[in-house]
C-alpha positions in Angstrom: 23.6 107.6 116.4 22.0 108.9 113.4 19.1 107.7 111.7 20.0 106.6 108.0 23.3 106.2 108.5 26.0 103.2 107.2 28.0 102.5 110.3 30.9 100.2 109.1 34.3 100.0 111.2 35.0 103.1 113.0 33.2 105.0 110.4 29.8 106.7 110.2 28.4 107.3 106.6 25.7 109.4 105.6 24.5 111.8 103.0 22.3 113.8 105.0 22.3 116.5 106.7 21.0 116.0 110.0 22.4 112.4 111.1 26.0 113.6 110.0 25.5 116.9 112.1 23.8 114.9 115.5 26.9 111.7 114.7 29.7 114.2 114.3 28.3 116.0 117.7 27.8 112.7 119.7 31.3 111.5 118.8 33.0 114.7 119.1 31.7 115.0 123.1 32.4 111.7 123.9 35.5 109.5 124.4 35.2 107.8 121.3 36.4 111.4 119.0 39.8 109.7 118.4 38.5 106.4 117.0 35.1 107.3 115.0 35.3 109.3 111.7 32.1 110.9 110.3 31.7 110.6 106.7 29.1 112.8 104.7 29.1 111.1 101.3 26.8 108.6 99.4 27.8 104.9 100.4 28.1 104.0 96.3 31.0 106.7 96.5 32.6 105.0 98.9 35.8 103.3 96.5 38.9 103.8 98.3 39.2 101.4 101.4 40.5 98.3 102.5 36.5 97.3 103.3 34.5 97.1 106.5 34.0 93.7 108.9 30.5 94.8 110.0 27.8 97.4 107.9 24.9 98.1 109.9 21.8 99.8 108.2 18.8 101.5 109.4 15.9 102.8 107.7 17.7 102.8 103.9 14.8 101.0 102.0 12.7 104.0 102.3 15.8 106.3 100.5 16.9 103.3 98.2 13.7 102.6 96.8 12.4 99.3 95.7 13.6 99.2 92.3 17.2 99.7 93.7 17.0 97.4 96.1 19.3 94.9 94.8 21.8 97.6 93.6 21.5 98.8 97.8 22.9 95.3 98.6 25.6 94.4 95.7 27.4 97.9 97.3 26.8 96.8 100.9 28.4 93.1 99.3 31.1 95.4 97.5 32.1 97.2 101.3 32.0 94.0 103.0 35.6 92.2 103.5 35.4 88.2 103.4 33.8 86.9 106.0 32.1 90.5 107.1 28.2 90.7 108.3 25.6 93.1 107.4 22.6 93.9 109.3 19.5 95.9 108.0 17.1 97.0 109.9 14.0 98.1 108.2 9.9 98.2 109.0 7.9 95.1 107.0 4.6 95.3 106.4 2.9 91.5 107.2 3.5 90.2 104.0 7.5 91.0 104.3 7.8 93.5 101.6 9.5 96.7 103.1 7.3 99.8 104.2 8.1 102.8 102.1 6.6 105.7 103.2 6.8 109.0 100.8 10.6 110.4 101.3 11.1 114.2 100.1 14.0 113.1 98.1 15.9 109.9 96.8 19.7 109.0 97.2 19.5 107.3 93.9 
C-alpha cells in the first residue's frame, strides 16, 4: 500500500505525496480506517513514540542514497523496540550492492 512507505505498527509513514494519498485512500475504504494511521512526515522526524515491533521497507535505497545508508538503518535501529524486526526490500544488482536508479529528488 504505497510504494516508499515505512509501515511500522498500525502506522504508515511517508514523505511523499503520492503513497500517502493512495495509503490514506486504501485505509479509509476499507475496514481497517479505525486501526491504521497515515503519517506524511520524514521517518528521521519521527521522535515521539513508544517504538514499533516490525518496520517494513520498500524501495528506500534509491531515496536514501548510498552514502546515507548507514544513517537509513541506525533510525530504522532507533524505531525498533527490543526484540523488533526489520525487513527491507530493495532491487540488487549481481554483485549485492543496491540498484539506484536516478530519483528526481532525495529525502536526505
Amino acid at each position: 500500500m504505497g510504494g516508499g512507505a515505512i509501515w511500522g505498527e498500525r502506522v504508515g509513514v511517508t514523505l511523499s505525496e503520492r503513497p500517502y494519498s493512495s495509503a490514506r485512500d486504501a485505509v479509509a475504504s476499507s475496514e481497517l480506517a479505525d486501526l491504521i494511521e497515515i503519517q506524511k512526515q520524514h521517518y528521521m522526524d519521527i521522535q515521539d513514540f513508544s517504538g514499533f515491533d516490525k518496520i517494513v521497507s520498500a524501495g528506500r535505497y534509491e531515496h536514501v542514497g548510498l552514502r546515507n545508508l548507514a544513517t537509513y538503518f541506525q533510525a530504522v535501529a532507533r524505531l525498533l523496540r527490543p526484540g523488533g524486526v526489520s525487513q527491507s526490500r530493495h532491487r540488487l544488482d549481481r554483485r549485492g550492492w543496491p540498484v539506484l536508479r536516478p530519483c528526481r529528488r532525495r529525502l536526505h
